[in-house]
N, C-alpha and C positions, 0 to 999 in steps of 0.2 A: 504494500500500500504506500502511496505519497505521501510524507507529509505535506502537508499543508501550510505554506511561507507564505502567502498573499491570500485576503480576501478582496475578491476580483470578481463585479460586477457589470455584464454585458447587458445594454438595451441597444434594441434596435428598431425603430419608427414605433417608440414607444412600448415595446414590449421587452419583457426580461428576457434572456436566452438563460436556459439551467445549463452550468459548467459542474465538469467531476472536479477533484482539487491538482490533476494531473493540468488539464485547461487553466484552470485562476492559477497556479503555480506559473507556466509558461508567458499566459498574454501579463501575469503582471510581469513577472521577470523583463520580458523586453519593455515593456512601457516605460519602468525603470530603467533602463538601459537607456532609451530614447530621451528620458529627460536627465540625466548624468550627462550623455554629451552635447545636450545643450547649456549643461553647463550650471543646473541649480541642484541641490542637492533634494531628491522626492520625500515626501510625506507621504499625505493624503493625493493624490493624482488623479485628477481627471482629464480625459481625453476625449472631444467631441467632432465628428465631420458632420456638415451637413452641408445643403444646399444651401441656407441664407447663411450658416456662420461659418462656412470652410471647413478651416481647421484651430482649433481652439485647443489649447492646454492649460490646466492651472495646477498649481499646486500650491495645498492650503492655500486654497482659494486667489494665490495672486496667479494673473495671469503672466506664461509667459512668452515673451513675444519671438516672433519666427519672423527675423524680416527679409532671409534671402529668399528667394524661389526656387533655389535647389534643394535646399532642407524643408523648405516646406510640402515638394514632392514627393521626396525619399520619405521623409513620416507617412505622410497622407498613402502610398504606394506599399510600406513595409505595414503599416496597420489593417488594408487590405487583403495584401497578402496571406498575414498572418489567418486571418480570418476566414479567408473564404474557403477551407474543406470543412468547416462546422456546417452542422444540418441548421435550416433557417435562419440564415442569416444572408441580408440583402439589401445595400444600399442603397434604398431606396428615398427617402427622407431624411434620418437621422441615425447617427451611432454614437454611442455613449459608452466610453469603458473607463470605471470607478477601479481603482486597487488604491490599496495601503496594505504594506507588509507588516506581519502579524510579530508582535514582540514574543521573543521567545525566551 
């Protein structure tokens, strides 16, 4: 069995997706990995695409900002990626992925 290092929250166009703790271990791991080399140190992390707001990250709630357009694609492309062999899951409107790593 996995432990479980991240509690790791999927929606998408407003619906939960259920993750095992194999999935929340993985997509947080990169997410954290993705905001490390931007350069802030992760908390609470959220991650959002959408149609009106892009691509948005914050942690503990500040946002952070993404101002080249090559980083802003490699996220937007590697969070994607990451995602799409999961059953139901479609971007279609909106994604939303919550992690904070669990104290151990």
């Amino acid at each position: 069995m996995v432990k479980k290092e991240f509690n790791t929250d999927l929606i998408v166009n407003e619906r939960v997706i259920e993750l095992n703790n194999f999935v929340q271990n993985y997509i947080g791991a990169v997410v954290y990995g993705i905001v490390y080399a931007l350069g802030a140190e992760p908390g609470e992390v959220e991650l959002v695409i959408s149609k009106t707001k892009n691509l948005e990250i914050k942690v503990n709630d500040r946002n952070i900002e993404i101002r080249k357009p090559f980083v802003y694609h490699i996220v937007e492309s590697t969070v994607r990626g990451l995602l799409s062999p999961l059953k139901d899951v479609f971007f279609l409107d909106e994604l939303t992925i919550k992690t904070k790593k669990i104290d151990s």
